[in-house]
N, C-alpha and C positions, 0 to 999 in steps of 0.2 A: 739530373733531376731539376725541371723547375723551379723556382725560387715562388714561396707561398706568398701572397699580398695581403695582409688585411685591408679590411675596408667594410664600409656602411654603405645600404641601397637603403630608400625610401619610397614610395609609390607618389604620385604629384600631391598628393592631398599632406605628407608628410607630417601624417600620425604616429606615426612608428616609422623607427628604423632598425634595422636586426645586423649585427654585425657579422662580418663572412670571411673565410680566409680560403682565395682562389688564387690557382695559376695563369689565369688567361682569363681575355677578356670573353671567352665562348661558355667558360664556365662562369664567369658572372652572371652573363644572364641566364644561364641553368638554376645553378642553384638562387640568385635574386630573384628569378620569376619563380621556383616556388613556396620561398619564403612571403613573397607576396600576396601567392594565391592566384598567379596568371597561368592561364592553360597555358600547355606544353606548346601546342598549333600556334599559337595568337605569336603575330611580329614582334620585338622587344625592341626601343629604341635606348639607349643608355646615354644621359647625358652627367656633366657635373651638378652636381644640385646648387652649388651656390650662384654660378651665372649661365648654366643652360648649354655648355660648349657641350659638342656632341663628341661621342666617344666611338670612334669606330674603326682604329688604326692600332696594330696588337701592339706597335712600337710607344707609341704615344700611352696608351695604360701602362704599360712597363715603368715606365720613366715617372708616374704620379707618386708620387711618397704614401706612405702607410696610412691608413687610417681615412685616408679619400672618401668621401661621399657620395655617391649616386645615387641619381634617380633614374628608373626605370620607366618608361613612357608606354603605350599602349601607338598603336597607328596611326590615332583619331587625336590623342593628346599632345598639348604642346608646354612646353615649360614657360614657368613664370614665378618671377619674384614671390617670396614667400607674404609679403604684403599683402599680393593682389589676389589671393584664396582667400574665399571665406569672406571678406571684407578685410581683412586682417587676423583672423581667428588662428591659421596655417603660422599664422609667425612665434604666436605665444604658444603654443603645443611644438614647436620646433622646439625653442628653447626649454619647456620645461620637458621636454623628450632628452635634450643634449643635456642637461644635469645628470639626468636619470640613468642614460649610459654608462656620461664619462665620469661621471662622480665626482665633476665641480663646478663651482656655481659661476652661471654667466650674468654678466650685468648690461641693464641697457648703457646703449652706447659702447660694445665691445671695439677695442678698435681695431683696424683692419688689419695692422702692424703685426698684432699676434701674431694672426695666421700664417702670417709671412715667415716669421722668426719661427713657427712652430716648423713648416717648410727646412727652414733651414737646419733647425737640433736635428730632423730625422735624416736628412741627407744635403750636404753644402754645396754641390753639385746642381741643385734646384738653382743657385742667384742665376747659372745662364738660361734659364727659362723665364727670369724674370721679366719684366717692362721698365721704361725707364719710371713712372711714375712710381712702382714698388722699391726701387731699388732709393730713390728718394724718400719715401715714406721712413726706410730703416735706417735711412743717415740721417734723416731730422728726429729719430727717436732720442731722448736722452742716452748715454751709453750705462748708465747704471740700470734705466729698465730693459731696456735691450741685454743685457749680460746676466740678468736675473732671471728674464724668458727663454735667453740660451741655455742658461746656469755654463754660464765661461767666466773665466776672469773678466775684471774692468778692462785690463791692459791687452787681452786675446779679443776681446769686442773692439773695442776701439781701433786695434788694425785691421780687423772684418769692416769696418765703417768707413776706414783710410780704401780700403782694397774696392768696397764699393762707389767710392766716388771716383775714384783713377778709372776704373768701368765705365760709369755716367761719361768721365772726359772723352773715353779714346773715342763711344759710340760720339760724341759730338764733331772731335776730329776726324771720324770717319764720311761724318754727314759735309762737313766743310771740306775736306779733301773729294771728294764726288763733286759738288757742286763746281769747284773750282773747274775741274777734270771739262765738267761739263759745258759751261762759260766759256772756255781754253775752244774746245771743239768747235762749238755753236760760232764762234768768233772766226773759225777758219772756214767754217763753212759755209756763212753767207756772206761775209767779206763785204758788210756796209748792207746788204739790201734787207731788203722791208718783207715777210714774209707776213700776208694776211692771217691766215691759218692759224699760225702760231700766235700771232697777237690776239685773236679770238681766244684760243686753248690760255695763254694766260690771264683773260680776262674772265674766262670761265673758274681756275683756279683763285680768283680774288672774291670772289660773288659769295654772296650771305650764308653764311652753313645754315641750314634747317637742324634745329638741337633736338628735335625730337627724335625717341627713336626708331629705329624700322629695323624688323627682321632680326629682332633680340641684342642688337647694339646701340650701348648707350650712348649719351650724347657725346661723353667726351672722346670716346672710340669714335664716331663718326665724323667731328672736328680734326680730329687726328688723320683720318685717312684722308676726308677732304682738303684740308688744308698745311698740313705736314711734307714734307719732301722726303721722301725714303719712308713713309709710315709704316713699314714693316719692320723697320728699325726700332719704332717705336714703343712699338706693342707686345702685349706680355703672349707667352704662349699660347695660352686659349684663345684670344685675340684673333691670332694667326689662324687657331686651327678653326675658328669660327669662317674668318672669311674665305679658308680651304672648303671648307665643308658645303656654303650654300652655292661655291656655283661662279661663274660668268656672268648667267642669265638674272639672276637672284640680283648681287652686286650691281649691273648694270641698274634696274629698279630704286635698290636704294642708293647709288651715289649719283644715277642722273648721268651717267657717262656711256661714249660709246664704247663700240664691242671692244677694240683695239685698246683702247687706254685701259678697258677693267680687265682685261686679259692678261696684261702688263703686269698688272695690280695682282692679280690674283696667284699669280705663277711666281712673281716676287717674294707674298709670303707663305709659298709653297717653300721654295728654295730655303727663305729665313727659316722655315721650321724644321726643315729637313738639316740643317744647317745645326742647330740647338740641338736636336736629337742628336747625332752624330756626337758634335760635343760632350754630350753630356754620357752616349756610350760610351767614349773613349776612356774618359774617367772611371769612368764604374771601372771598366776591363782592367786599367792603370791598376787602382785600388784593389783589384783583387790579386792582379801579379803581386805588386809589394805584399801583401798578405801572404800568398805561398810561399814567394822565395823568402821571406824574413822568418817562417816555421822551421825550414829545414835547418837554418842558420844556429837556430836556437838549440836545436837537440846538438848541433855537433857540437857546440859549445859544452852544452852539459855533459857528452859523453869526454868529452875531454877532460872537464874538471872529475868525475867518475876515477880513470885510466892516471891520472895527480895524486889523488887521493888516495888509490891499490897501490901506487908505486912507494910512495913515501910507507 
């Protein structure tokens, strides 16, 4: 059977949100659209409601933790910060909506750490979906408020903090060991000569990021891919499955680059993500073998002390 998901849909205007407990991403949008009120006929697009990643791989909802939020789109609609509704009106009916559900109170300026750590209490398996900027955010948390949003000990936080920063290194020593890999070749391969092309392609990688954003990625997402080395390394999950989602042709648009290098780009953080998912099944599958084999262990036990107990 299935394993049931909770979770929240909201329609873009994100007046309401009605909470739902589905096995798939096909019954989300069944029962989301019509808790909504969307004809049955009409296309559903389902994205994350907090930054718009599109939802449309059964693998990838599996993998979201409990309690996730969606938005449901129409064909003609497109997502957008909750700021930019209303003039801002969509922001303050969010939050005094999320009191109203979850039954506690949020305060401006929530910080973004939370959510992360909340990520983490429901399943610790989420840090490899992280980015590196989140996995940072929770190691510059104090470890007393971070152990109190876990509810773990100081001492069980603190090597969750240790364990995320040894993460942050190896992805750093993975990006220096690549590079080097790289240099090593590149040196054997042109043996002193001058290649135009390439002196172009890196002058093209030094040239000004544009910080605005395009195509629902923010500035510091866009600096990152433009000017990053491995940026798939970089980026947190939705990230990835953002620049899966729109394309070659999309990509090409907003980075300015040809077909071959956003193709590069794009099938890299295909790989990274298919990459985390994997990881992150393996885990599950891991956890739930320890979980069986460690049940049967227990009854033989007790049936023993039982059979101790008649004999004496």
């Amino acid at each position: 059977m299935a394993e049931v998901k909770a979770c929240k849909v909201c329609n873009i205007s994100r007046h309401k949100y009605y909470g739902l407990a589905v096995t798939s991403l096909d019954q989300l949008k069944i029962k989301g659209g019509e808790a909504l009120g969307f004809s049955p006929s009409e296309s559903v697009t389902v994205v994350l409601e907090d930054d718009g990643t599109i939802v449309e791989d059964e693998a990838y909802f599996l993998c979201l933790p409990a309690n996730t939020k969606f938005m449901l789109l129409h064909a003609n609609e497109i997502w957008m910060h909750s700021h930019q509704v209303d003039g801002g009106t969509a922001q303050s009916c969010r939050k005094s909506t999320d009191v109203e559900v979850d039954g506690k109170d949020e305060v401006d300026g929530f910080e973004s750490w939370r959510s992360l750590a909340e990520q983490l209490r429901q399943d610790l398996a989420s840090i490899i979906l992280m980015s590196e900027a989140d996995l940072q955010s929770l190691i510059d948390v104090p470890c007393s408020d971070l152990a109190a949003a876990l509810d773990f000990s100081q001492q069980k936080t603190q090597v969750l903090q240790d364990t995320l920063q040894r993460m942050l290194d190896r992805r750093e020593e993975e990006r220096q060991s690549k590079d080097l890999l790289r240099l090593y070749l590149k040196a054997i391969e042109q043996e002193g000569t001058w290649d135009p092309q390439e002196q172009s392609a890196r002058l093209d990688e030094t040239d000004g990021v544009q910080v605005e954003a395009a195509a629902g990625f923010s500035s510091t997402t866009l600096m990152v891919l433009k000017d990053k080395k491995y940026p798939e390394t970089r980026l947190s999950n939705e990230e990835l499955q953002m620049v899966a989602g729109h394309g070659v042709e999309v990509m090409m648009e907003v980075l300015g680059w040809d077909g071959e290098r956003t193709s590069a780009l794009v099938q890299a953080c295909e790989s990274e993500l298919s990459k985390r998912l994997q990881r992150v099944q393996g885990l599950q599958s891991l956890n739930a073998q320890n979980q069986s084999t460690s049940q049967p262990h227990t009854e033989r036990e007790t049936r023993a002390k039982r059979r101790k107990t008649h004999t004496h």
